[in-house]
N, C-alpha and C positions, 0 to 999 in steps of 0.2 A: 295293297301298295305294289307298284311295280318292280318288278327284280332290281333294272339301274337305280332307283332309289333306294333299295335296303344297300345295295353295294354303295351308293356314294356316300350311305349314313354312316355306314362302317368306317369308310375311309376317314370322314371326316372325325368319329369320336374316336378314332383311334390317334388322329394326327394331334388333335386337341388331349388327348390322355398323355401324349408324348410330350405334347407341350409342357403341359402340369408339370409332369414330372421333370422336366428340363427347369422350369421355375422355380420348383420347391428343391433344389438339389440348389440351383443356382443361390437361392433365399438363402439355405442353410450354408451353403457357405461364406457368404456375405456376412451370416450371425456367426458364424464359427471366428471368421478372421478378425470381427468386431471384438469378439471375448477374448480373441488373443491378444489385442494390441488395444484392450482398455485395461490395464494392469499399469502400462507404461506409461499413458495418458493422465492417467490419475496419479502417476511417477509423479509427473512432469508438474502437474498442476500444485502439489504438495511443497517442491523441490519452489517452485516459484512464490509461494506463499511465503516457506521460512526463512529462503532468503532475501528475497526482495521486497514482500509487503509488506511485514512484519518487524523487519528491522527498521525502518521507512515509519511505520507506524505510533513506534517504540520511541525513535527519536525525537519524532511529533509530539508526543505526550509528554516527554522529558523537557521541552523547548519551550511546552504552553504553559507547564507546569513555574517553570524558569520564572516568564511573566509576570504570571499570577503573581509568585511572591516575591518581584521586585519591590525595596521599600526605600523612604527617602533618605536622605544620606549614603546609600551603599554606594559600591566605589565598584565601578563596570568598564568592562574593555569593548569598542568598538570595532567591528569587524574592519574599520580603516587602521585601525592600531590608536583611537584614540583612547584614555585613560580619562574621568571625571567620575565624578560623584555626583548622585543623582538631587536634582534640586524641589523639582518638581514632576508629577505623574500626572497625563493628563489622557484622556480616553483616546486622541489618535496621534500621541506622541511623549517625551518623554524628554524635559530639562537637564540638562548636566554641565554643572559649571566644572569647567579646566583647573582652576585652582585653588588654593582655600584663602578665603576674606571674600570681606563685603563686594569689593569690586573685581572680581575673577570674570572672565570673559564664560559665556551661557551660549549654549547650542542646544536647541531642541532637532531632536533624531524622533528617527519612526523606530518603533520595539523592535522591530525584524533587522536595524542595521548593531543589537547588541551580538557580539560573540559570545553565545554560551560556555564554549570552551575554553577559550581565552579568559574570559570574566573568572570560571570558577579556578583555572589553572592557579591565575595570578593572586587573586583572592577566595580564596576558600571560603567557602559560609560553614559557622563552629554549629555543628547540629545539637540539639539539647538532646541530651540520654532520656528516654522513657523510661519512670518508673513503672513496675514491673506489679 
């Protein structure tokens, strides 16, 4: 091999050695900065779970729950403020006459316009005690 050729080999696996190691410095610190600032990322993502999904969730389950054991006759508040007793339940809505007798004026509502809060503020539902 000619002299100019071992010289330009050199040059070149020396500039590509420099490169590497420009890359794997660069690499590691890229995974260093990564390791420092996934501590707080996982902060963040924990920090957004128990307050925001979870409560959110929680509620949900309380609301469906609510549904479920609406029964005929209870006495429910409307998220307009209306007050009735439920007449009839039916898969995409839900009877409640205004007043008590035979001829009391009847409005069917969708489940979603009950107030849960409202509903249990005003009337409580009496839980049975479990025997033990």
């Amino acid at each position: 091999m000619p002299d100019h050729w071992v010289f330009f080999t050199n040059i070149v696996e020396k500039f590509f050695f420099k490169c590497d190691l420009f890359f794997k410095t660069q690499r590691m610190s890229l995974y260093n900065e990564l390791m420092e600032k996934l501590p707080i990322i996982f902060l963040m993502v924990l920090v957004t779970y128990f307050f925001f999904l979870r409560p959110d969730k929680e509620e949900k389950k309380k609301k469906e729950n609510f549904f479920l054991n609406l029964k005929m006759g209870q006495w429910i508040v409307t998220i307009g403020g209306i007050h009735g007793r439920i007449c009839d339940i039916r898969e995409e809505c839900i009877v409640i006459a205004l007043d008590e007798g035979p001829r009391s004026a009847k409005i069917c509502l969708e489940k979603e316009a009950i107030s849960l809060e409202a509903t249990q503020r005003i009337y409580p539902i009496k839980e049975k005690k479990k025997a033990n």
